[in-house]
Backbone as CSV, one residue per row, in Angstrom:
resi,resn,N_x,N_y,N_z,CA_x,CA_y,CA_z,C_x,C_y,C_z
1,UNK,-132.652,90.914,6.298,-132.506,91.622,7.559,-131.359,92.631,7.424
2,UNK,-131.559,93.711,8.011,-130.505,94.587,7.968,-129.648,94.461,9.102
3,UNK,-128.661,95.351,9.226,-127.693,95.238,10.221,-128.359,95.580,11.750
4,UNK,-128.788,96.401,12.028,-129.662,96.481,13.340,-130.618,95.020,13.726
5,UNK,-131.412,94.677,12.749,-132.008,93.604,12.938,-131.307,92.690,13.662
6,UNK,-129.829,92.337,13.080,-129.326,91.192,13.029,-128.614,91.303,14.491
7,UNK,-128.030,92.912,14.465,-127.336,93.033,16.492,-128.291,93.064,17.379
8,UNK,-129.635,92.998,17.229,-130.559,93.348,18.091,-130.739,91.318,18.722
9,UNK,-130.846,90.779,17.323,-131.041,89.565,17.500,-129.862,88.568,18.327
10,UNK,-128.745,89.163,18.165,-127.592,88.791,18.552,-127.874,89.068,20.108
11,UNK,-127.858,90.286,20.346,-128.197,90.739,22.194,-128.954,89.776,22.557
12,UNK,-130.233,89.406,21.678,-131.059,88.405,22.597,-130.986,87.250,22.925
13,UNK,-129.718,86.972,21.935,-129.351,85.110,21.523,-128.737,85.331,22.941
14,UNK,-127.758,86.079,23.175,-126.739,86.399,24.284,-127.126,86.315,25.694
15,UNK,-128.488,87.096,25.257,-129.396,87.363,26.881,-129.946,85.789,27.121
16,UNK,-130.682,85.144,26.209,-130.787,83.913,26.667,-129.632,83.046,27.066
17,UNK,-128.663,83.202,26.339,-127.539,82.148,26.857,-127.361,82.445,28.485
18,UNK,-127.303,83.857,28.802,-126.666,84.071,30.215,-128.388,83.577,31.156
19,UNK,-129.200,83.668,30.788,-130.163,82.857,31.345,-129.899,81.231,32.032
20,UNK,-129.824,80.806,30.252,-129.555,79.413,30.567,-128.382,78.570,31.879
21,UNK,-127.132,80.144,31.541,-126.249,79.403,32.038,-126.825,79.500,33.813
22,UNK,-127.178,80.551,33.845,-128.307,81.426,35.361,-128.812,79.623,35.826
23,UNK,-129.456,79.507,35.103,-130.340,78.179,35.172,-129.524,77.225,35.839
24,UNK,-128.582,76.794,34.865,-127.880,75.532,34.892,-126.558,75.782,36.737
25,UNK,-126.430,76.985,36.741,-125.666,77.335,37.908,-126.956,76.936,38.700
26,UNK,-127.407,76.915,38.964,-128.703,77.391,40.015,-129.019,75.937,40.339
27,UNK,-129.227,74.914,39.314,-129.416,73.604,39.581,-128.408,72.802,39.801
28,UNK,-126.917,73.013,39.722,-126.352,72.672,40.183,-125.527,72.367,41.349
29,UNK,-125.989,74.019,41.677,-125.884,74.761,43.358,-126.522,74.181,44.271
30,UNK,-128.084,73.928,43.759,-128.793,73.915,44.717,-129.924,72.714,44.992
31,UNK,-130.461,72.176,43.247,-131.091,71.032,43.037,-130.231,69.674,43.638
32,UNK,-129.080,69.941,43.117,-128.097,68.921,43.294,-127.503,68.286,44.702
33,UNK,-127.722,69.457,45.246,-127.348,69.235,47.063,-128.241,68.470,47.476
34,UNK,-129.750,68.696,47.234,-130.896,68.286,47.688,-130.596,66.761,47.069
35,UNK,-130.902,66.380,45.973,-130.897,64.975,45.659,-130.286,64.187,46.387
36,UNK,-128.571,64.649,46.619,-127.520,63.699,47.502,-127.950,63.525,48.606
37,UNK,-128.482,64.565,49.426,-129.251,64.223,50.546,-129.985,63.018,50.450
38,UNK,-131.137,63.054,49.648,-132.292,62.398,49.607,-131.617,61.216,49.835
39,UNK,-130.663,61.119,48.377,-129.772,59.672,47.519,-129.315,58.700,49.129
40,UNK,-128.626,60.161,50.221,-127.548,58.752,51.068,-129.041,58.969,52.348
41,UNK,-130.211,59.220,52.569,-131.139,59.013,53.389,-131.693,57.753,52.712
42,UNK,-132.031,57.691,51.111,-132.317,56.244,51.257,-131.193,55.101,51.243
43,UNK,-130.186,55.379,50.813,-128.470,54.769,51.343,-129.097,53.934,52.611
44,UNK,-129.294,54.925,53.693,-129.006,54.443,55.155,-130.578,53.513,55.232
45,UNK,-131.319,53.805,54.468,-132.693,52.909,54.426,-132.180,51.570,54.450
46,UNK,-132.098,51.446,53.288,-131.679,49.962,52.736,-130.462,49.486,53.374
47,UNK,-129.790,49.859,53.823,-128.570,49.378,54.836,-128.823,49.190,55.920
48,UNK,-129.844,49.908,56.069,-130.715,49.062,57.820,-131.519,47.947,57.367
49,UNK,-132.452,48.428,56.546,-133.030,47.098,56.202,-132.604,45.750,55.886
50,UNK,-131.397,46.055,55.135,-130.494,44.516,54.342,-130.191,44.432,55.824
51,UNK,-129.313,44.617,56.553,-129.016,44.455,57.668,-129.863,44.046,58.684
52,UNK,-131.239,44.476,59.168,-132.346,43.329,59.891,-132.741,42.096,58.917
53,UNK,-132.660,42.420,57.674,-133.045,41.308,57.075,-132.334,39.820,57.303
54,UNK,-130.647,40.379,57.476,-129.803,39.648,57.261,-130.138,38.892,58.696
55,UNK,-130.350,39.757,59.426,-130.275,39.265,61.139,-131.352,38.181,61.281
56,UNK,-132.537,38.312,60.784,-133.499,37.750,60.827,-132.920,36.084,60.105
57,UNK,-132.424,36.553,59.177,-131.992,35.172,58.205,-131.210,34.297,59.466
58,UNK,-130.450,35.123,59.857,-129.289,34.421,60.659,-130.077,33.686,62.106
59,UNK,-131.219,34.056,62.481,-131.656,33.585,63.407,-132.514,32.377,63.105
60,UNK,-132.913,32.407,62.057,-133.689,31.317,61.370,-132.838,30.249,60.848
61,UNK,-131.825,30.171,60.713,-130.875,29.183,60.044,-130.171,28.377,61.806
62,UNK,-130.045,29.756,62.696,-129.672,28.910,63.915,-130.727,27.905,64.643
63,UNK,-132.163,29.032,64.472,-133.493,27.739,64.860,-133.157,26.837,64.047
64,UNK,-133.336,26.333,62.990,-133.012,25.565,62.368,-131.918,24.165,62.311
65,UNK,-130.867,24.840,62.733,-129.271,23.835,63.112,-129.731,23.839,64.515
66,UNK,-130.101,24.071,65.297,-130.006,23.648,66.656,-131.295,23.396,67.208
């Protein structure tokens, strides 16, 4: 390869990197917000649920003793 070859190839290595990094900003910005959402909506799922579950337990142990 000659010298042009090799800067031409270089620009493009370059142009992809600023892509990638394009990318990786972009999912971090924006993919990432979304998940945490999702993450503490099912949080509050299962913390209601353990929580009737628990209630339920607790009422069954009092039928029970009394």
């Amino acid at each position: 390869m000659d010298k042009d070859n090799l800067q031409i190839e270089v620009e493009r290595i370059k142009g992809d990197i600023k892509l990638i990094q394009y990318s990786i900003k972009t999912i971090e910005t924006n993919h990432l917000a979304h998940i945490q959402k999702s993450i503490a909506n099912i949080n509050k799922v299962l913390w209601t649920v353990g929580i009737l579950i628990f209630t339920q337990l607790i009422m069954v142990v009092s039928d029970v003793l009394f």
